[in-house]
Each structure stands twice: as C-alpha cells, then as structure tokens.
N, C-alpha and C positions, 0 to 999 in steps of 0.2 A: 528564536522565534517564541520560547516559552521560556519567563520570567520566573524568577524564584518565589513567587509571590502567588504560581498559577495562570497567570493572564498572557493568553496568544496574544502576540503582537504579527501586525504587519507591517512592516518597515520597507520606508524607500530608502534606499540606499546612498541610493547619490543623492540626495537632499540630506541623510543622515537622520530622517525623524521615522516614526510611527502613525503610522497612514490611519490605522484600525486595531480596534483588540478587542479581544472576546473575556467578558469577568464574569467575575461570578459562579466559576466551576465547580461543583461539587467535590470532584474527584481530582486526582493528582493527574497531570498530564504525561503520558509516557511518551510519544512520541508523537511528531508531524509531518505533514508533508502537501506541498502546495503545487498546484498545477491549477496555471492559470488565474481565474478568482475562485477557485474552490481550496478550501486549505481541509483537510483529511486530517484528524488528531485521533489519538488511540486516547480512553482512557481506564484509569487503574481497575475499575469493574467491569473493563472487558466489553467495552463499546464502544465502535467506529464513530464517531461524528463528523457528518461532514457539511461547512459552514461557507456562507458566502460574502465575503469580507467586503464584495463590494455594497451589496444588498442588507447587510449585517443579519439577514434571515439562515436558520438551518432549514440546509435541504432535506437530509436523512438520514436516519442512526442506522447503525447496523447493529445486532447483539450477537454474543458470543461469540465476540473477535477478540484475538492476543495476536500477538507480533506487530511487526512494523509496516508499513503501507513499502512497497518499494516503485510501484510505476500505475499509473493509468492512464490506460490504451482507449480513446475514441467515447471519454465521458462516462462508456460503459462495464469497463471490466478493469476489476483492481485485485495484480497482484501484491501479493502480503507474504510474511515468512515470518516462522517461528523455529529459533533452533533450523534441521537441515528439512524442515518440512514448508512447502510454497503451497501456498493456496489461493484460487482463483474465483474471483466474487461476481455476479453480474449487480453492478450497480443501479438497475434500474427496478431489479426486484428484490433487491436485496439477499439473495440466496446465493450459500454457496455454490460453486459451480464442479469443483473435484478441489481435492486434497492430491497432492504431488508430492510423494518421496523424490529426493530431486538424489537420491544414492544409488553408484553405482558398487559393490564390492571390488571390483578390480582397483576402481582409484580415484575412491571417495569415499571417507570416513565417517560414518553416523553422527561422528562426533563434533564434523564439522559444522557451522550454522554456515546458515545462506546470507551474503553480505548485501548480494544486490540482483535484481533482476532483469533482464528485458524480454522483450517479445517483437520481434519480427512484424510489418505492419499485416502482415499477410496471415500470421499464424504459424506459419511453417517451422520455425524455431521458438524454442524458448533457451537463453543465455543467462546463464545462472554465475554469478561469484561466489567463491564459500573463503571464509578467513582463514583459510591454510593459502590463498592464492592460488588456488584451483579453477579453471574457467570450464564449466560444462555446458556442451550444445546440447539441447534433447530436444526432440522432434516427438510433437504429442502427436497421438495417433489419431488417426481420419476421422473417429466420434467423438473426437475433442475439438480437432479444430472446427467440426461443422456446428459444435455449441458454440463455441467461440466465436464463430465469423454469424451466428444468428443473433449474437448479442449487440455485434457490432453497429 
C-alpha cells in the first residue's frame, strides 16, 4: 500500500491498478491499515492519520501515536500496539481510552510485542497475538467495557 517514494496507494486488485493515493507526505510512512474507505497510516512524528480514499478528504489526526493500528471495531474505537503494550483510542474524540499491559508473568514475556489483536463484538474479550505464537484471552474489566460499549 505504501510505495517507496511515500505515496499510499489504493489498489484494486482484480483490475490490478491503483484506484487512489495520497502524495505529498511530509513524513515517512510507518505503517497502514484499511477498513472499509477509511485507510489509518501511522506517520514517523508520531501521528495517526486517517484518510478517506474515497472522498480523497482527511477525517482526523491523532497525536502522539507509535505503533501499528491492528483493528477497528464499529468506526469508533481503534486498537494499536507497541512493543507488548495495546492501547485503545475512541476515534471520535480522539483520546486515548487506557493503555493495556497485555503481560501476564506466568506465560508472557515482556519481551514479547503484540502481533495482532481483536475484540469480541460485545467487548467481553480481547484476543491478543504476540510473536512468540502466544494466543491471550483477557477479559477487560466491567469499567472498561462500559467505556468501551459507550463509544460504541
């Protein structure tokens, strides 16, 4: 999705061409991630941008974001991970929502990062990957999901 030159591209696949792209970026792109027409790009100073490929308008920056975007759940809540730490955004105000140690000591290593994440549509779980091949269920606690399911 991001060319060596900086420029997101959106690409149809089965046609095999480039629908849309975004130039002109200041900063070097670290990572992206598309749901739907919204495409989510991290960039190197540490700002979420998130763009609307069909509309070619930006919705909303976030600041003082690192990591990767890994899911978002209902438009309004995007989790992210840095290293073994998950953090949970409401997208409609832009605020984070908590920071999640996603480590347990019995059998999960600090050391491990977080590969990938999901979330239960209900909130009830969050399903964690880490690159040792570790799969963790945690179940955030009842003042978490009730932020959670008010962002919803």
């Amino acid at each position: 999705m991001v060319s060596s030159d900086n420029i997101v591209h959106i690409w149809n696949w089965r046609a095999g061409e480039s629908v849309n792209s975004l130039e002109d970026l200041e900063e070097s792109v670290l990572s992206t991630f598309l749901k739907g027409e919204l495409v989510f790009y991290v960039l190197e100073n540490q700002m979420l941008k998130i763009w609307n490929w069909r509309t070619t308008s930006e919705v909303t920056t976030l600041q003082a974001f690192s990591g990767q975007v890994l899911q978002v759940v209902n438009q309004n809540i995007l989790l992210s991970s840095l290293g073994n730490q998950l953090y949970l955004w409401n997208l409609r105000t832009g605020e984070l929502i908590t920071n999640l140690y996603a480590g347990n000591p019995i059998d999960y290593s600090p050391d491990d990062a977080i590969q990938n994440a999901i979330t239960t549509s209900n909130f009830e779980r969050l399903i964690v990957g880490t690159t040792d091949g570790n799969i963790l269920f945690l179940k955030p606690n009842p003042a978490l999901q009730n932020v959670l399911r008010a962002c919803d």
